[in-house]
N, C-alpha and C positions, 0 to 999 in steps of 0.2 A: 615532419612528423606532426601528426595533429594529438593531440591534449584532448579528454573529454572530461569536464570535470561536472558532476552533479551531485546533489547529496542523495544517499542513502539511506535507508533508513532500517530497522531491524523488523521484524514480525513487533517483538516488544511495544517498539514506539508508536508503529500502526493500530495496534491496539489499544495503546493508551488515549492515544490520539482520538479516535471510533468513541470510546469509553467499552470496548465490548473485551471477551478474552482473547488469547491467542488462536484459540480453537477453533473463535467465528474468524479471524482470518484467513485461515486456513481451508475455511471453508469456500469463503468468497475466493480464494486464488483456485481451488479445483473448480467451482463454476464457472468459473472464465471472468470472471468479473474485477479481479486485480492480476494486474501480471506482473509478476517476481523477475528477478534477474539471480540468476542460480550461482554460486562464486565456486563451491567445489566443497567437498567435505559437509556437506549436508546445511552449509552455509547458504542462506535465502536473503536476499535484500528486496527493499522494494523504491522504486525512483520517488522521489521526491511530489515532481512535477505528474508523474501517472495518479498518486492519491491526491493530489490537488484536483486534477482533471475527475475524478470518482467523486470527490465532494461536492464538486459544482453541478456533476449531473446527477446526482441526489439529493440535491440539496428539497426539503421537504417546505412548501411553502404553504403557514398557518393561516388562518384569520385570526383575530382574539376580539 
């Protein structure tokens, strides 16, 4: 039996995370642009390592 263990994380945290609300992640996940892992009962997670991977290719690069 294989074991998959990764962390989770809630809509909540992704948006804390962002600084933005709930409602812009929710937006970015019907764009296609975050993808949820769906648990049942209207339960949404999102992987750990997929918003890592979203931040690195957004990441916005300044001059100052």
């Amino acid at each position: 039996m294989t074991t998959i263990t990764e962390e989770l994380l809630t809509r909540k945290d992704v948006a804390k995370l962002f600084q933005v609300s709930t409602l812009t992640i929710i937006r970015l996940e019907a764009a296609g642009k975050l993808s949820a892992v769906r648990l049942g009962a209207g339960t949404v997670r999102y992987r750990k390592s997929d918003i890592e991977r979203f931040i690195a290719n957004h990441r916005c690069s300044s001059k100052l």
